[in-house]
C-alpha positions as CSV (number, residue, x, y, z in Angstrom):
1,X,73.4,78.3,106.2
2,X,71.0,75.9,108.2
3,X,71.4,77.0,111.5
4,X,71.2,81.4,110.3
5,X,67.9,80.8,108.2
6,X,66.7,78.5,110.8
7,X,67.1,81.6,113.2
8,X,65.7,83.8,110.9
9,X,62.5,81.8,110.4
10,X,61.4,81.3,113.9
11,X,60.3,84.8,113.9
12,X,60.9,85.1,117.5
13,X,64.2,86.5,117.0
14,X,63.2,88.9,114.6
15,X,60.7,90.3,116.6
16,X,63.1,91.6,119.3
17,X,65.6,93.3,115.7
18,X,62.2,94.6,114.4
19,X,61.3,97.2,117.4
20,X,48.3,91.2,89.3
21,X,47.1,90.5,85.9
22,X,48.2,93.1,83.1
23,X,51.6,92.1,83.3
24,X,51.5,89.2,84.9
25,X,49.8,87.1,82.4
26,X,53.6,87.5,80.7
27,X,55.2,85.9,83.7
28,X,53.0,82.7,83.3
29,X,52.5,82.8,79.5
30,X,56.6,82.5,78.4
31,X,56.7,79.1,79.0
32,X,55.5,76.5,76.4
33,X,53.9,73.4,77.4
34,X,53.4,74.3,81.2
35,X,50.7,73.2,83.2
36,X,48.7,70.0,83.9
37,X,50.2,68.5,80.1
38,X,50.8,64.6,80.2
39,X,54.6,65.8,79.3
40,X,55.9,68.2,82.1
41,X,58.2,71.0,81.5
42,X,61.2,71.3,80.6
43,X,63.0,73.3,83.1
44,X,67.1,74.4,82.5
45,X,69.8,72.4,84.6
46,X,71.3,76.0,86.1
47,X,69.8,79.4,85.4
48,X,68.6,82.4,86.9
49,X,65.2,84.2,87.8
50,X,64.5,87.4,86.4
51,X,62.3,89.7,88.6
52,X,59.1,91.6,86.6
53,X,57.4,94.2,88.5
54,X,54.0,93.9,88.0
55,X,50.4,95.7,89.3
56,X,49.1,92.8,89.9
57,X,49.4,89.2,90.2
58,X,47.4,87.0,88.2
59,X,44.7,85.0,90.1
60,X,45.5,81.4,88.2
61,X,47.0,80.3,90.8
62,X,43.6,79.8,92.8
63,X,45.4,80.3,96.5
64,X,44.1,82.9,98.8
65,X,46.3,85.0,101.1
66,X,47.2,87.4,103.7
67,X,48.6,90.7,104.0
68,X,48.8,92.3,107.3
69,X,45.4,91.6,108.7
70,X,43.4,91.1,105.5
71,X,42.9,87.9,104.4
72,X,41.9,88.3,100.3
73,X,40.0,85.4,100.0
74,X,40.3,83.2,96.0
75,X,38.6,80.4,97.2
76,X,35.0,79.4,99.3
77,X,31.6,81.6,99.0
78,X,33.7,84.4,100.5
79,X,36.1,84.3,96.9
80,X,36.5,88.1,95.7
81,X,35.7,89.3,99.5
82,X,38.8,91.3,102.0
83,X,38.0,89.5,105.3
84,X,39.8,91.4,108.5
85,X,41.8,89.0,110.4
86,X,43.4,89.4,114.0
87,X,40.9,90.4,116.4
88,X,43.2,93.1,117.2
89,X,46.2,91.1,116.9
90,X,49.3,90.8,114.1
91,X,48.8,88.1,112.2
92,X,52.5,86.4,112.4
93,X,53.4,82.9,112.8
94,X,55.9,84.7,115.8
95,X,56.7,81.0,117.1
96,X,57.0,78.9,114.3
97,X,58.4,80.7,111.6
98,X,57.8,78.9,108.2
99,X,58.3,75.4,110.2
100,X,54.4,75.4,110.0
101,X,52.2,77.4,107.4
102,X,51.0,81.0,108.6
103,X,47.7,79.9,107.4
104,X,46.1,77.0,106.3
105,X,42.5,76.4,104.4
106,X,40.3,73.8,104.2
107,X,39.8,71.7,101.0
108,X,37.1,74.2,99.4
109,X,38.6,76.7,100.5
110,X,36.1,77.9,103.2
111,X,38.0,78.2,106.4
112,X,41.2,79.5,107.2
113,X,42.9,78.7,110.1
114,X,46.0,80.9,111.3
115,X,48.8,82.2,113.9
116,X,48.1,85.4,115.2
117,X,50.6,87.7,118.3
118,X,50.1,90.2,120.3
119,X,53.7,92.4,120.7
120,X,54.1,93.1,124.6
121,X,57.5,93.9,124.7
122,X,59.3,97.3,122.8
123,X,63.0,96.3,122.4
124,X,65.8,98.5,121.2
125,X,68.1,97.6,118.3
126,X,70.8,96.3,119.7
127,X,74.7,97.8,119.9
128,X,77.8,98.8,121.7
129,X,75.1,100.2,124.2
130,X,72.6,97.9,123.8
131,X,72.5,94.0,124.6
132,X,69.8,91.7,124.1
133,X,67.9,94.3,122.7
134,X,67.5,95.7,126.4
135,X,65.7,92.8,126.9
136,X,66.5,90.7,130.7
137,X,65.9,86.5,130.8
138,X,62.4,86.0,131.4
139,X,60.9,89.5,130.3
140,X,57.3,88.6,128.7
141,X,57.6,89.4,124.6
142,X,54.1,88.0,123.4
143,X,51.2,86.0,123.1
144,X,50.7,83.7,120.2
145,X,47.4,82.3,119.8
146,X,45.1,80.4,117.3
147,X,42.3,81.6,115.7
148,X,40.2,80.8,112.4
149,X,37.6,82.3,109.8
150,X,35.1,80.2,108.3
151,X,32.5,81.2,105.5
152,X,29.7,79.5,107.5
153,X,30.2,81.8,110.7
154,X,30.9,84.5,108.3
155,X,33.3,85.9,110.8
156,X,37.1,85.7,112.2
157,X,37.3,83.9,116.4
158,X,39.8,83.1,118.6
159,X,40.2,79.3,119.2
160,X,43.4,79.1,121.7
161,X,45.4,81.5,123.4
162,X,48.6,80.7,124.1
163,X,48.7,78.6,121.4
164,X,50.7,77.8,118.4
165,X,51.0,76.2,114.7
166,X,47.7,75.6,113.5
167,X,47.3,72.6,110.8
168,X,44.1,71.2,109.3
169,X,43.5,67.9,108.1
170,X,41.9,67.7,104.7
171,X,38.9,66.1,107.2
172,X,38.3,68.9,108.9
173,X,40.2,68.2,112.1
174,X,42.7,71.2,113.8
175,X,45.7,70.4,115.4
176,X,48.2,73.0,117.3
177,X,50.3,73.7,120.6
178,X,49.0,74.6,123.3
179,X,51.7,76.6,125.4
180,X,52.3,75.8,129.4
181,X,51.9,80.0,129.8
182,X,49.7,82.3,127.6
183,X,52.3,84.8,127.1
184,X,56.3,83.6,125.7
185,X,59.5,85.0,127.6
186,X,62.7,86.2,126.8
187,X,65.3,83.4,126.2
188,X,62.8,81.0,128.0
189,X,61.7,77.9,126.2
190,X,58.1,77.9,125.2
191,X,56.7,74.4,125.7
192,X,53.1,73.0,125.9
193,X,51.5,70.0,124.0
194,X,49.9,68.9,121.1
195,X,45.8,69.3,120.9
196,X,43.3,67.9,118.6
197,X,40.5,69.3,118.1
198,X,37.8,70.5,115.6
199,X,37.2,73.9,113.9
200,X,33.9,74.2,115.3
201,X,35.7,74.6,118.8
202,X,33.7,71.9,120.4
203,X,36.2,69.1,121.3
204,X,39.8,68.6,122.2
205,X,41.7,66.1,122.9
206,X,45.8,66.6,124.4
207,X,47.4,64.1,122.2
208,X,51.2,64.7,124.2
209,X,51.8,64.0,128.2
210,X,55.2,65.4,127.9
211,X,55.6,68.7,127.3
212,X,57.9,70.1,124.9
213,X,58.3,72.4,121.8
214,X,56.2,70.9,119.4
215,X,55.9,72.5,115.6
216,X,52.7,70.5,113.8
217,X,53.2,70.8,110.4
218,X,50.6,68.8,108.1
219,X,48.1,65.8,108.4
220,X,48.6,62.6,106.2
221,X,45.3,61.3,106.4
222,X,44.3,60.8,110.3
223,X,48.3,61.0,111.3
224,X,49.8,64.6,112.3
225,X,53.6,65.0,111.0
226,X,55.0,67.3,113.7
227,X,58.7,68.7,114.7
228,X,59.7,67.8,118.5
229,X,62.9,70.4,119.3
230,X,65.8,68.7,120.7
231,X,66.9,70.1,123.9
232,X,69.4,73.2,123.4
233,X,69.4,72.5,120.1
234,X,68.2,74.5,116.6
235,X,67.7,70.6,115.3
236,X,64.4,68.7,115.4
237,X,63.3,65.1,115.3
238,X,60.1,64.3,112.8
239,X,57.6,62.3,114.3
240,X,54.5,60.9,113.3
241,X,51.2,61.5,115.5
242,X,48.4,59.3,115.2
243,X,45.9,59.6,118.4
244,X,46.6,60.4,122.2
245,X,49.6,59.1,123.8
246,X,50.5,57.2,120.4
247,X,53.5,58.6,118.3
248,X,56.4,57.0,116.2
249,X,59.6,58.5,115.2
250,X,60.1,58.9,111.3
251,X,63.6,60.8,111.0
252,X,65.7,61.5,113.6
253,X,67.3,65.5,113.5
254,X,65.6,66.2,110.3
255,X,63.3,68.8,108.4
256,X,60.1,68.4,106.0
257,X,60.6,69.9,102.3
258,X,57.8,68.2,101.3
259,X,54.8,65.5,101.9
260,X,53.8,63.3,98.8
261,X,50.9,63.9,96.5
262,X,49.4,60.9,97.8
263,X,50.6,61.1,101.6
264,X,52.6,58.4,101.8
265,X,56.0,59.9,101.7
266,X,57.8,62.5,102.9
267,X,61.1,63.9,101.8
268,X,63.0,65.4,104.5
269,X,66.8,66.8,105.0
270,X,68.7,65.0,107.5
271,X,71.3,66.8,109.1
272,X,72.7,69.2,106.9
273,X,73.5,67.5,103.6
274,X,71.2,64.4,103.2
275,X,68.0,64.1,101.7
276,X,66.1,61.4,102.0
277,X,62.2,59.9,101.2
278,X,60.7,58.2,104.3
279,X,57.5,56.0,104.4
280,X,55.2,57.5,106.5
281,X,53.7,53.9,107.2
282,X,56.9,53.1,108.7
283,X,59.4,55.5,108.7
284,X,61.4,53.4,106.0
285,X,63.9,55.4,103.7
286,X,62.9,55.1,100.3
287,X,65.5,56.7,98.7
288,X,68.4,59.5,99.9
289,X,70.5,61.8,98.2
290,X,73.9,63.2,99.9
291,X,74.3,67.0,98.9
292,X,78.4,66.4,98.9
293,X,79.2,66.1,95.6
294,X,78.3,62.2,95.8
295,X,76.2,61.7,92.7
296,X,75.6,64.8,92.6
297,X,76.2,66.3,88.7
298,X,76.5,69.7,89.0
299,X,79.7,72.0,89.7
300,X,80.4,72.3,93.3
301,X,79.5,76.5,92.7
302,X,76.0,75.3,91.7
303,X,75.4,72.5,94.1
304,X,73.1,73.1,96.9
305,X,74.9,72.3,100.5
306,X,71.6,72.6,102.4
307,X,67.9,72.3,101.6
308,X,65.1,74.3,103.2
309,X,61.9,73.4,104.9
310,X,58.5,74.2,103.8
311,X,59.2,73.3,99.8
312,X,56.6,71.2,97.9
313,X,56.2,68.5,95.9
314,X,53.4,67.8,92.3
315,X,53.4,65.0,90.2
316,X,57.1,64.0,90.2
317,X,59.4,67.1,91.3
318,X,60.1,68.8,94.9
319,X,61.2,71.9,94.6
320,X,62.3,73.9,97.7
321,X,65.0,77.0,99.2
322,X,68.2,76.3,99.3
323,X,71.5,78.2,99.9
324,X,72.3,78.7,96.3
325,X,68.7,79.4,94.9
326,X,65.7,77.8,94.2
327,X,65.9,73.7,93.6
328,X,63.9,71.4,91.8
329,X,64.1,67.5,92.5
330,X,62.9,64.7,90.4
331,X,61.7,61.9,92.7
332,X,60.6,59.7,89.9
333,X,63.4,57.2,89.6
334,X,65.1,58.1,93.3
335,X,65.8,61.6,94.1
336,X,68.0,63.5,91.4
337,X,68.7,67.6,91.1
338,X,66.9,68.7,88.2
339,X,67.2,72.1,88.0
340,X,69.1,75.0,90.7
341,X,68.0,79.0,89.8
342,X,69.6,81.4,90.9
343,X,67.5,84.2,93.1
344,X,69.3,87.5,92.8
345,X,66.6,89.3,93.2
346,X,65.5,88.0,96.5
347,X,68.9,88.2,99.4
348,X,66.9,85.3,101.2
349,X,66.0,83.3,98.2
350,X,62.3,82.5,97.4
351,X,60.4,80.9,100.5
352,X,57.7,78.4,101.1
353,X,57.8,77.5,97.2
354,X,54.6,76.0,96.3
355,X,53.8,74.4,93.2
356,X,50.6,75.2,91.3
357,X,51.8,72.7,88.1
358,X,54.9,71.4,86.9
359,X,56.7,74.9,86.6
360,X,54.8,77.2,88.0
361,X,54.9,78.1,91.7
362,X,54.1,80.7,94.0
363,X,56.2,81.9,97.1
364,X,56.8,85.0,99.3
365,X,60.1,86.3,99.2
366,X,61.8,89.2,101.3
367,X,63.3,92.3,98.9
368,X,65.3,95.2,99.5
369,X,68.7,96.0,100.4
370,X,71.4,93.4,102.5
371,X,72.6,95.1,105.8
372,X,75.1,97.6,105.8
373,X,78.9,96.9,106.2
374,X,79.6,95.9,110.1
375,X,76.0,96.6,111.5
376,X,74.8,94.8,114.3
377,X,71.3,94.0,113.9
378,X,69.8,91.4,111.2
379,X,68.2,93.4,108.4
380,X,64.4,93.8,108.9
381,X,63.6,93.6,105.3
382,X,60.4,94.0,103.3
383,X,58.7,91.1,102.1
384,X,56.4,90.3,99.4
385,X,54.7,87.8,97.3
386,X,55.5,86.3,94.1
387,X,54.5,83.5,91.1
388,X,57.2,82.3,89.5
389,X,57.1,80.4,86.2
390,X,60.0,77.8,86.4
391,X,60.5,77.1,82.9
392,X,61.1,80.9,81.6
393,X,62.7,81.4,84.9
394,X,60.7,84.6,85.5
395,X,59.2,85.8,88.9
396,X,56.2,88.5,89.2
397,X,56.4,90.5,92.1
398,X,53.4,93.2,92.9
399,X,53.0,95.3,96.2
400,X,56.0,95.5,98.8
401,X,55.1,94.8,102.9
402,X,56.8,96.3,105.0
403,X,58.8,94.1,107.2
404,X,56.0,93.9,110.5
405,X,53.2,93.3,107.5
406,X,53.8,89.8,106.6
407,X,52.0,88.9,103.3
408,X,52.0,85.0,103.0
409,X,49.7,82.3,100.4
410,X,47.2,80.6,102.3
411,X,48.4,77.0,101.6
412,X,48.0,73.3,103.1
413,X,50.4,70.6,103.0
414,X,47.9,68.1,103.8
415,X,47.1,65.3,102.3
């Protein structure tokens, strides 16, 4: 399960397959004693969600987002406003996937800064006549770059091209990649270094000497949490960034779910069936959980074998992807399995969870039907987002994107 949604979420590969309030206030009301209550919620050991089409999502959860190249902005002086996004560009996080956000906002609320591509290559589908979706080693495919929209300017610019994985510090500072070439190349590895920077544009400073495939992925404070790729490997080490030339290793071949309220903790998968809490200070494991049966009290049918990236983490529970549903952790006594749902409505489960309260989150999920029987090419399915309330196990799902129109919550694990 780890290494075909890892695939699947660096968006690289799929670009060579791919050539709310009426009703919703009923997904968020069904719950009793939800929200920001001294006593959290009481969520079901096992369940499942139920999917409620509605027009509209609520707005309660206060997080703006994108669809296609429209930001619809919730927060900042711009809240109510459709901003246009792209400068011409798809606005994909092609590079990263979901192993850094799409797009991230400042505290307020008043600048957005995001992953943007511009498609140069057409492949085919690929079949008995087809391989690599006609695609040769070293044929160019794109050009990622960096770009943000602030309230002050009142308008959308370019900050890097050839650049990747965009994260803002709760300070204002940007970090991202910047790539050795401007433009990415079929089964070629895309390296470049980590840059620091401000929003404004008007410094930078490389923070790496050795180039590599870096993902950033949040700030803690004034220290970047960032992936470094190991070589011909789909694994990762996690490594804490704290100026130029100054880095410390905080899990070896491991993923993020999620960074602590506070920042000083993250919890992270290690391997495939480990989960563990690690200091950021230091790196020190705080507490683990083995997803082998091995404390572990649910039935091996229900029992999660792999966690994803990208989950999040309020007051005292995580909750995050997984291969058998959506998972919630309580990290108040060590880390324990709460509560697994089921997602039958969504054939990739629900992505990039993010809570708003103690049982309420909102995601983006993909929707529509699995690949045919013996086809070739990974389905290019729709996508669209959702809120889910986790205590009446109900998700709300509004408009369907189309499969090259990503619609993603603007959201910041910073801390």
């Amino acid at each position: 399960m780890r290494r075909s949604m890892l695939r699947r979420m660096l968006f690289v590969g799929a670009l060579l397959v791919a050539g709310v309030a009426a009703a919703g206030g009923a997904v968020w009301s069904q719950a009793a004693g939800t929200g920001r209550a001294a006593e959290p919620a009481r969520l079901a050991v096992k369940g499942a969600f139920t999917r409620v089409e509605v027009q509209r999502l609520p707005a309660q959860a206060g997080h703006s987002w994108v669809r296609g190249t429209a930001l619809e902005q919730e927060r900042g002086k711009s809240k109510g406003k459709v901003v246009a996004l792209g400068g011409g560009d798809e606005v994909i996080a092609a590079v990263t996937g979901s192993l850094s956000p799409l797009a991230a906002d400042s505290k307020d609320g008043s600048t957005v800064v995001y992953s943007s591509w511009r498609q140069l290559s057409r492949p085919q589908p690929s079949g008995p006549k087809v391989h690599g979706q006609g695609l040769k080693p070293g044929d160019p495919i794109g050009i990622p770059s960096v770009r943000v929209y602030s309230d002050a300017a009142g308008k959308d610019r370019l900050v890097a091209t050839g650049a990747y994985g965009p994260a803002l510090s709760l300070d204002g500072r940007l970090a991202y990649v910047r790539g050795d070439t401007s433009t990415l190349r079929n089964n070629v590895d895309y390296n470049g270094k980590i840059v620091v920077g401000d929003v404004a544009g008007k410094s930078s400073q490389v923070w790496t000497s050795e180039s590599a495939r870096y993902f950033p992925y949040a700030w803690v404070g004034s220290t970047l949490i960032a992936y470094k790729s190991l070589p011909e490997s789909e694994a990762a080490d996690v490594y804490a960034f704290t100026g130029p030339g100054q880095s410390r290793l905080l899990a070896p071949n491991a993923f993020v779910v999620a960074v602590s309220p506070d920042g000083s903790s993250l919890l992270v998968t290690v391997g495939r069936r480990m989960v563990e809490m690690i200091r950021v200070s230091d790196g020190a494991i705080e507490a683990s959980l083995p997803l082998d049966g091995n404390g572990v009290a649910l039935d091996s049918a229900t029992t999660p074998h792999a966690l994803m990236f990208a989950g999040s983490w309020y007051g005292n529970r995580v909750v995050a992807n997984s291969d058998v549903g959506l998972v919630v952790l309580n990290v108040s006594d060590g880390i324990t399995i709460e509560s697994v749902l089921k997602t039958p409505g969504f054939p990739n489960g629900i992505t990039e969870p993010t809570l708003v309260d103690d049982s309420h989150i909102v995601a983006w999920a993909e929707v529509g039907a699995a690949p045919a029987p013996g086809a070739t090419d990974e389905a290019a399915y729709d996508n669209a987002l959702v809120q889910c309330d986790l205590a009446a196990q109900s998700c709300g799902i509004a408009s369907v994107s189309p499969s090259r129109t990503w619609a993603r919550w603007v959201s910041n694990p910073s801390r």
